[in-house]
C-alpha positions in Angstrom: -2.1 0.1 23.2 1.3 2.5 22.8 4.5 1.4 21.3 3.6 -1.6 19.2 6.6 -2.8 18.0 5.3 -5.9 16.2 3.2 -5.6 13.5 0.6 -8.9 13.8 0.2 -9.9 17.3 -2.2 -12.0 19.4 -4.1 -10.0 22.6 -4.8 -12.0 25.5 -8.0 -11.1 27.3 -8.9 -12.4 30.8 -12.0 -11.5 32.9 -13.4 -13.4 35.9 -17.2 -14.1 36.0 -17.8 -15.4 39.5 -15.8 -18.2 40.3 -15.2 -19.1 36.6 -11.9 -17.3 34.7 -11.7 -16.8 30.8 -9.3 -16.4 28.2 -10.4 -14.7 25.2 -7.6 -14.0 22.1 -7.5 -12.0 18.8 -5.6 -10.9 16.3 -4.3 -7.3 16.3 -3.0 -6.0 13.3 -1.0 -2.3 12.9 -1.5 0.0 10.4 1.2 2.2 9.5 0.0 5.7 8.5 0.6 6.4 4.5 3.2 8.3 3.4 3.1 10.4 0.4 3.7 8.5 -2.9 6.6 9.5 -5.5 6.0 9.7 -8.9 9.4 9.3 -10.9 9.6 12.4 -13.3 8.9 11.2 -17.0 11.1 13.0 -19.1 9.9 15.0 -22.3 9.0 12.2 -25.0 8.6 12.8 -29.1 4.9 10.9 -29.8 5.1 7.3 -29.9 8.1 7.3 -27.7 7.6 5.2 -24.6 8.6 5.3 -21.0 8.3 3.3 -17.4 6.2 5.3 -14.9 7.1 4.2 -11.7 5.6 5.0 -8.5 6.8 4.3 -5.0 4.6 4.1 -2.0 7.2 3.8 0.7 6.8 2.1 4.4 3.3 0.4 3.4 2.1 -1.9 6.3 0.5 -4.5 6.4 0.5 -4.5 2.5 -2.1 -6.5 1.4 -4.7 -3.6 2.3 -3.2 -1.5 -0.5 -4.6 -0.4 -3.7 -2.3 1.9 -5.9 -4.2 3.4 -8.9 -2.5 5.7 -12.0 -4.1 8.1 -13.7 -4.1 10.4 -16.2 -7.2 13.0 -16.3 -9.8 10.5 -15.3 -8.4 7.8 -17.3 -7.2 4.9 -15.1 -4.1 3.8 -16.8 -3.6 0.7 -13.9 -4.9 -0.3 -11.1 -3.1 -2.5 -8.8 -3.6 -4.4 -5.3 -1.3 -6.2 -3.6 -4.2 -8.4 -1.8 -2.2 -11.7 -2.0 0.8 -10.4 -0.5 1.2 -11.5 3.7 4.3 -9.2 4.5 2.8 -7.2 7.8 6.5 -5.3 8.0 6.6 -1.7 6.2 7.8 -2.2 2.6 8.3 0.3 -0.2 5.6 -0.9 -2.7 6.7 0.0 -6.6 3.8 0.0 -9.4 5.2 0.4 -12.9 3.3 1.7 -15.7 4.5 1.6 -19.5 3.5 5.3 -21.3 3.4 5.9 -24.5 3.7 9.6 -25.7 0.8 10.8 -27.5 -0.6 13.9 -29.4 -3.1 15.3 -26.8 -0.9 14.5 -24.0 1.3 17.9 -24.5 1.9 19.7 -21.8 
């Protein structure tokens, strides 16, 4: 298939076997290619000051296959799918993160 332009469809399938003709449907559903994900900048922050961390993953499709994970080091600071969520058009998906400045974390 080229050009989809809707993003959960049905495909029809006929074939003839002999005399008899058959229908035969499923579910197609498009993927839109990831784009790159934007971290907002977090500006500089005395210890124990906090601030949101938000990432954007723009033009995600179908959305409910998506799994957005933060981390610092290899420390997973949040971990997020958006399984129960049936939009199949492109959305910008925002995961939102509260930091909290801390000693080892200059630089």
């Amino acid at each position: 298939l080229l050009n989809v332009t809707e993003w959960n469809v049905s495909v029809l399938c006929f074939y003839s076997c002999g005399n008899e003709r058959k229908v035969v449907t499923t579910n197609l559903t498009v993927y839109r290619p990831l784009e790159p994900a934007v971290l907002d900048l977090v500006p500089e922050l005395a210890v124990g000051e906090s601030h949101q961390l938000t990432c954007r993953v723009p033009n995600v499709a179908p959305i409910k296959k998506l799994v957005v994970i933060l981390k610092e080091g290899d420390e997973t600071l949040k971990k997020e799918n958006f399984e129960k969520n049936n939009h199949v058009e492109p959305r910008v998906v925002e995961v939102q993160h509260l930091l909290t400045a801390r000693r080892q974390d200059n630089g």
